[in-house]
C-alpha positions as a Markdown table, in Angstrom:
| # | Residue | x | y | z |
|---|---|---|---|---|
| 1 | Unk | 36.1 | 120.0 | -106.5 |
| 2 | Unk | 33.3 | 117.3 | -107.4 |
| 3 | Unk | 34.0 | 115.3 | -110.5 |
| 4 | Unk | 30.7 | 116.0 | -111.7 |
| 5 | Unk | 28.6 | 119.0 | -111.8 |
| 6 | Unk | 25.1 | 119.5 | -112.9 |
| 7 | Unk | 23.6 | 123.0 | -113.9 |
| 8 | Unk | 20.0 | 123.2 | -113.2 |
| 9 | Unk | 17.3 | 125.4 | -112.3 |
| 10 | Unk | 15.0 | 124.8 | -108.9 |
| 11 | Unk | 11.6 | 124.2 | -111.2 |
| 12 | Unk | 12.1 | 122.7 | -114.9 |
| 13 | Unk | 11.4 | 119.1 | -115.0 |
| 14 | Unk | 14.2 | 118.3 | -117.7 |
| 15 | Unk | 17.2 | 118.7 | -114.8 |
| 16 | Unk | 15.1 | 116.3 | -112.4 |
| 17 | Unk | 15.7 | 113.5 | -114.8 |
| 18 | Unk | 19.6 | 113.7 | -114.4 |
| 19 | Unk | 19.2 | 114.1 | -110.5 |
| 20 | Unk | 17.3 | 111.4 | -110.7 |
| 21 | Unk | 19.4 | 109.1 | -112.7 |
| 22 | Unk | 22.4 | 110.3 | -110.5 |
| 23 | Unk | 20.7 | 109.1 | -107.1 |
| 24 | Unk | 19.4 | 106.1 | -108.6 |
| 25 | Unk | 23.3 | 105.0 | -109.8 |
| 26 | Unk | 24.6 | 107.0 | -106.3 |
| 27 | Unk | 26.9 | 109.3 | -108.5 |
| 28 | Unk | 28.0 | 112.0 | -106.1 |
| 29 | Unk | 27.6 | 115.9 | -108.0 |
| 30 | Unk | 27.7 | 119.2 | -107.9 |
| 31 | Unk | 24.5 | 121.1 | -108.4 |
| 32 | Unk | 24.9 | 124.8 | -109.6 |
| 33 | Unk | 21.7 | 126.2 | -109.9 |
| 34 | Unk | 20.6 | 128.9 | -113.3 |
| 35 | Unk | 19.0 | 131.9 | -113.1 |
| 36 | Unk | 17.7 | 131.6 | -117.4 |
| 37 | Unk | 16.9 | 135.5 | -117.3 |
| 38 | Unk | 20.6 | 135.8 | -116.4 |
| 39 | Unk | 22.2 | 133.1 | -117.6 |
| 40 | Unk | 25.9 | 132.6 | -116.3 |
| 41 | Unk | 29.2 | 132.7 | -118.8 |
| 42 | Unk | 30.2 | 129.1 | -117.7 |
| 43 | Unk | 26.2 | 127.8 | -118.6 |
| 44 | Unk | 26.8 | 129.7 | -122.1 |
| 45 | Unk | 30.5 | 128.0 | -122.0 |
| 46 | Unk | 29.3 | 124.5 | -122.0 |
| 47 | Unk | 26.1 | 124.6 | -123.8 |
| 48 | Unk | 26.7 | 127.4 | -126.6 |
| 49 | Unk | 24.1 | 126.4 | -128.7 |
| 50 | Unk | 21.0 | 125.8 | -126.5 |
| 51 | Unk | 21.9 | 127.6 | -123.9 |
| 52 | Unk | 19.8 | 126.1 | -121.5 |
| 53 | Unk | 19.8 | 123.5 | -119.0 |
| 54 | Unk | 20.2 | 120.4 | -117.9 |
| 55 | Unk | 24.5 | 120.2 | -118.5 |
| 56 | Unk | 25.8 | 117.8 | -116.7 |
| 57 | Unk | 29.9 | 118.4 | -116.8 |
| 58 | Unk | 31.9 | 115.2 | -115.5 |
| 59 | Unk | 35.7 | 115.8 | -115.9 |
| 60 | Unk | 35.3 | 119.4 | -117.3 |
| 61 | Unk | 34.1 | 118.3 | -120.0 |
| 62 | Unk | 29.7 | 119.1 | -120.5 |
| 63 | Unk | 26.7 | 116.8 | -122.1 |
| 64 | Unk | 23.8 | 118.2 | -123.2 |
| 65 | Unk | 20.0 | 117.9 | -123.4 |
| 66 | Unk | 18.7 | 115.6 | -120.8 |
| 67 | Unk | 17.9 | 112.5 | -123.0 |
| 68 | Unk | 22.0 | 112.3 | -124.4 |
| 69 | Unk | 22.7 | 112.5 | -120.8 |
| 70 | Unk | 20.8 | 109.7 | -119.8 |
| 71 | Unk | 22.4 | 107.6 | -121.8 |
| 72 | Unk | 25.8 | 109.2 | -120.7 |
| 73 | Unk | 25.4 | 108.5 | -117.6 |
| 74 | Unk | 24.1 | 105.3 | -117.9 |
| 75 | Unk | 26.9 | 104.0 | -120.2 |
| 76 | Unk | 29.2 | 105.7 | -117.7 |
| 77 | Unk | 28.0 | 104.6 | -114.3 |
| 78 | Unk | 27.2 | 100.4 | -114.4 |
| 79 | Unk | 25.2 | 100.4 | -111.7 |
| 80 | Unk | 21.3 | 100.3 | -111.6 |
| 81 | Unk | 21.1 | 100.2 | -115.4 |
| 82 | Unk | 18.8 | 102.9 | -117.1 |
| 83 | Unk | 18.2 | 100.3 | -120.0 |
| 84 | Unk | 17.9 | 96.6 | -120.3 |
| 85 | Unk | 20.1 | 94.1 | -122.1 |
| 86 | Unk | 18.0 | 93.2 | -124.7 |
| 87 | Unk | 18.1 | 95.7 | -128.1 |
| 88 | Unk | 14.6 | 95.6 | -128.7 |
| 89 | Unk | 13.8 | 96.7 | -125.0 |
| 90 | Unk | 16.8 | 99.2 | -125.3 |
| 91 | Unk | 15.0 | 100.5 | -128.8 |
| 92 | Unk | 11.7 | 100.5 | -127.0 |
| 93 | Unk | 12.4 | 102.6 | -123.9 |
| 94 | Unk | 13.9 | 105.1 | -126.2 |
| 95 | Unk | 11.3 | 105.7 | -128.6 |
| 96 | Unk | 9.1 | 106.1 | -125.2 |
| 97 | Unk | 11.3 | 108.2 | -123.8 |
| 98 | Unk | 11.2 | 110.5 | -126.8 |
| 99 | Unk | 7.7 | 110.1 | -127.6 |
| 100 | Unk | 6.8 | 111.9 | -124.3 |
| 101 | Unk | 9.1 | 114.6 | -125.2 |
| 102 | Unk | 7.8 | 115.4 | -128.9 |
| 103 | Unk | 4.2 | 114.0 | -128.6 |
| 104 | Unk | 3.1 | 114.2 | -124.8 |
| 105 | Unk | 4.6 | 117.0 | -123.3 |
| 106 | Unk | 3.9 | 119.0 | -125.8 |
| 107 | Unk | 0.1 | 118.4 | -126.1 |
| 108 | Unk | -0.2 | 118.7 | -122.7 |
| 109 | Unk | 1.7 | 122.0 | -122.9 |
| 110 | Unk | -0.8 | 123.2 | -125.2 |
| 111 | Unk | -3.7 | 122.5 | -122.7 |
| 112 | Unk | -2.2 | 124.1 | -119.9 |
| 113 | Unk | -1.3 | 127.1 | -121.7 |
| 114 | Unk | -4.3 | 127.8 | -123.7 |
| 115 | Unk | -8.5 | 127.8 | -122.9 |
| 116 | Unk | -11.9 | 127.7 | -124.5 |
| 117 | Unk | -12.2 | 125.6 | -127.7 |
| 118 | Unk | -8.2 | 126.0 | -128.0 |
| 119 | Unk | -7.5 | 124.3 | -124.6 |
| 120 | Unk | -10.6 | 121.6 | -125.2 |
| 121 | Unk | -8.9 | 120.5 | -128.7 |
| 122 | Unk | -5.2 | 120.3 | -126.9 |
| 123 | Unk | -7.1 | 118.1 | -124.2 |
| 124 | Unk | -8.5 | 115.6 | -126.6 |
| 125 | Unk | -5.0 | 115.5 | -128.3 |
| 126 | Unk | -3.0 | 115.6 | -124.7 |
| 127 | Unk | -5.8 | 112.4 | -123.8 |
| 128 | Unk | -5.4 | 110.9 | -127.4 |
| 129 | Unk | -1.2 | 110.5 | -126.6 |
| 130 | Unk | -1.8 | 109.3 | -123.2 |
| 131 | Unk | -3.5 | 106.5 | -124.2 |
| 132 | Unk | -0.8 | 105.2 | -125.9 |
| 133 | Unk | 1.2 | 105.4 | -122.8 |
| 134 | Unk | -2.0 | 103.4 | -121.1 |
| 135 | Unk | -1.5 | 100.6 | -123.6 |
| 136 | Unk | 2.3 | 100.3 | -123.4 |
| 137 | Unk | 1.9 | 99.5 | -119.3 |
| 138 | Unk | -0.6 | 96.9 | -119.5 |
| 139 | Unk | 1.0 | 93.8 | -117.3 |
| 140 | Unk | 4.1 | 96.1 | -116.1 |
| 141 | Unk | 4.6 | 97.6 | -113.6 |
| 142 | Unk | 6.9 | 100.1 | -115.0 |
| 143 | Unk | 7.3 | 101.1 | -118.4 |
| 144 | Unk | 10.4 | 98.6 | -118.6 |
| 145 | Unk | 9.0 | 96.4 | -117.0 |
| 146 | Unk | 9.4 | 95.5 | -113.0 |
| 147 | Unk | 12.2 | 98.8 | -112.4 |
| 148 | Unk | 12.1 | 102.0 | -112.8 |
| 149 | Unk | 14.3 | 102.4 | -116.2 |
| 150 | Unk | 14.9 | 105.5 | -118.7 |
| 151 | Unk | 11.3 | 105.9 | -120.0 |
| 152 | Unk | 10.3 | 105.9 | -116.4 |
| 153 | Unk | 12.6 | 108.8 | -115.7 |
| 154 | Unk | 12.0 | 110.7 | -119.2 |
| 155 | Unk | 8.5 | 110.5 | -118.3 |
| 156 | Unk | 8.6 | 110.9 | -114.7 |
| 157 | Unk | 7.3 | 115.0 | -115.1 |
| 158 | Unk | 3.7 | 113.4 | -115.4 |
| 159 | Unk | 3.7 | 112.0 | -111.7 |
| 160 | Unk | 3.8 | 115.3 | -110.3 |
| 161 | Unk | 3.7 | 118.4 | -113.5 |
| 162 | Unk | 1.7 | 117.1 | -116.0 |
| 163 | Unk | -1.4 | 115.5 | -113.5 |
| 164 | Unk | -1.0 | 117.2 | -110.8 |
| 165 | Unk | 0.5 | 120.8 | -110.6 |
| 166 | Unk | -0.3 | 121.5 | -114.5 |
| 167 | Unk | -4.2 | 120.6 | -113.8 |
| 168 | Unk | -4.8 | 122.3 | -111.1 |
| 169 | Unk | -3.9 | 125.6 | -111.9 |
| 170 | Unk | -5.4 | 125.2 | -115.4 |
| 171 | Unk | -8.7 | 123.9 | -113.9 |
| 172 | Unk | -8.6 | 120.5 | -116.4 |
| 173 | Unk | -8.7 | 117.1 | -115.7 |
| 174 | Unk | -7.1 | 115.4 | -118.7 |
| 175 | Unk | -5.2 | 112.3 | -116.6 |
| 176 | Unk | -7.7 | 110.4 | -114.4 |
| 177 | Unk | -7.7 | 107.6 | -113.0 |
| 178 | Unk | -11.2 | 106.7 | -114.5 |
| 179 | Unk | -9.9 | 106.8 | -117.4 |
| 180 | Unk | -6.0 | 105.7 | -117.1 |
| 181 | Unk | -6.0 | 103.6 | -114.7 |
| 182 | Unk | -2.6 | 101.9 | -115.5 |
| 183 | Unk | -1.0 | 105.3 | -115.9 |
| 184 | Unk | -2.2 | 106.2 | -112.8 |
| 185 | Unk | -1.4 | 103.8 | -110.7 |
| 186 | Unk | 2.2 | 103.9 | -112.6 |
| 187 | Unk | 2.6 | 107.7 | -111.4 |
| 188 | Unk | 1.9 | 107.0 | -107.8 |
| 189 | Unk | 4.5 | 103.8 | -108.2 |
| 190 | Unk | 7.0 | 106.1 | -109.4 |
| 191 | Unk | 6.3 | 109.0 | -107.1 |
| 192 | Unk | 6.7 | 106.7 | -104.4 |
| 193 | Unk | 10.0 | 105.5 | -105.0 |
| 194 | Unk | 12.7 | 106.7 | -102.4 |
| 195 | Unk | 14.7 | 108.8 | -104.9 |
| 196 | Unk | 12.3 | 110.3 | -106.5 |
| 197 | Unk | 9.7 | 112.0 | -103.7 |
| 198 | Unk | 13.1 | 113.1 | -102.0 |
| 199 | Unk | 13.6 | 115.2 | -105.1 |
| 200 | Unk | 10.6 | 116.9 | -106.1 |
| 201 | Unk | 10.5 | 120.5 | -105.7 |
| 202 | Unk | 8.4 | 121.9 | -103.0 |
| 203 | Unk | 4.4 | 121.9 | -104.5 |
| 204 | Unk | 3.1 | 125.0 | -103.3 |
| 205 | Unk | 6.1 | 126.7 | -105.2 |
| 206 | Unk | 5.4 | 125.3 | -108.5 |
| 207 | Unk | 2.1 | 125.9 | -108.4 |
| 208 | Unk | 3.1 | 129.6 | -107.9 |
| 209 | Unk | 5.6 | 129.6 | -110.6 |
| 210 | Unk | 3.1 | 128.0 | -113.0 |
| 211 | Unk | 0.3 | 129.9 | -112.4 |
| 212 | Unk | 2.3 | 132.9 | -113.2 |
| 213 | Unk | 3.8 | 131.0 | -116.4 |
| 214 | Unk | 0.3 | 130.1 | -117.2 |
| 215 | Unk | -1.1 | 133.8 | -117.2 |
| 216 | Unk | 1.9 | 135.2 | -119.1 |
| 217 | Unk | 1.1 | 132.7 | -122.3 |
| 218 | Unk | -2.4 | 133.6 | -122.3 |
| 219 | Unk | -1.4 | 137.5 | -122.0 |
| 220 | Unk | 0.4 | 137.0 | -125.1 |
| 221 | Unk | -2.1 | 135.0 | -126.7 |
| 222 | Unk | -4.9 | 137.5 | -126.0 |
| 223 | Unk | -6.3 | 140.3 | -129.0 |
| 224 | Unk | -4.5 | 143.5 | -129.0 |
């Protein structure tokens, strides 16, 4: 029986950080893929409260929400550390990290999943967030610097959702490289790296998945 396990679906970006950080470190696991319409009793087990995944379970005993286990695993596994030495650096890719979570992601959520003047307000606001991501990689190459480090990985759903799968089925451009060109030449950097384009789900698939996602929020925003 593997000594760790990871629970995860096939599509939701939050998993692929943990995969990620567990090829980069070369942590053998167990992946036990969710069904979240039918969740199973162990998933509701070991994360009672969210009851969603990424769990990552490493001696029977689970870590939740992908962020805590990022840290877990880097304080657990020495190898190919997540965050640098220094504190401020350490603070720094943190607040990155979370600041695509609670600021990015969501605004670019709000573009994808809306249109009209709705989706052209969530655009300026997706665009006004990404430019603070812009700034922070001027003279890196990574957002830590020369390696690929936990802000890299919490933010790593841009290379391939956010400017690629999320824009094309929502017909916007809010990521160019006209107008981000640091950011853009950061997501191909990223996307290029060995354990990361080995680990993307297949394209075609999330753009199905997505398009249907897409069509279901506007559904439910539209007038009865």
């Amino acid at each position: 029986m593997a000594e760790v396990k990871l629970f995860r679906t096939w599509s939701s970006p939050f998993p692929l950080r943990i995969v990620w950080a567990l090829k980069l470190k070369g942590v053998p696991y167990e992946t036990i893929y969710e069904d979240l319409s039918n969740k199973s009793p162990l998933l509701l087990q070991y994360n009672p409260i969210h009851k969603k995944v990424p769990v990552l379970v490493h001696n029977g005993k689970p870590i939740v929400e992908s962020l805590v286990i990022l840290e877990y695993i880097d304080e657990t596994w020495k190898e190919n550390p997540l965050l640098p030495e220094d504190p401020l650096e350490r603070a720094a890719a943190r607040f990155w990290a979370k600041f695509g979570d609670e600021k990015v992601l969501p605004s670019i959520w709000e573009s994808f999943t809306s249109e009209g003047k709705e989706q052209e307000e969530a655009i300026v606001k997706a665009k006004e967030n990404l430019k603070y991501l812009e700034e922070e990689l001027k003279g890196k190459k990574f957002f830590g610097g020369e390696k690929l480090g936990l802000a890299d990985i919490a933010l790593g759903w841009l290379a391939l959702y956010g400017s690629s799968v999320f824009q094309d089925v929502a017909g916007i451009k809010f990521l160019t490289e006209e107008e981000f060109p640091l950011l853009s030449a950061w997501k191909l950097t990223f996307a290029d790296a060995p354990i990361i384009k080995d680990n993307w789900p297949p394209r075609d698939k999330l753009i199905a998945k997505f398009q249907a996602t897409r069509e279901d929020h506007l559904l439910k925003k539209a007038p009865k």
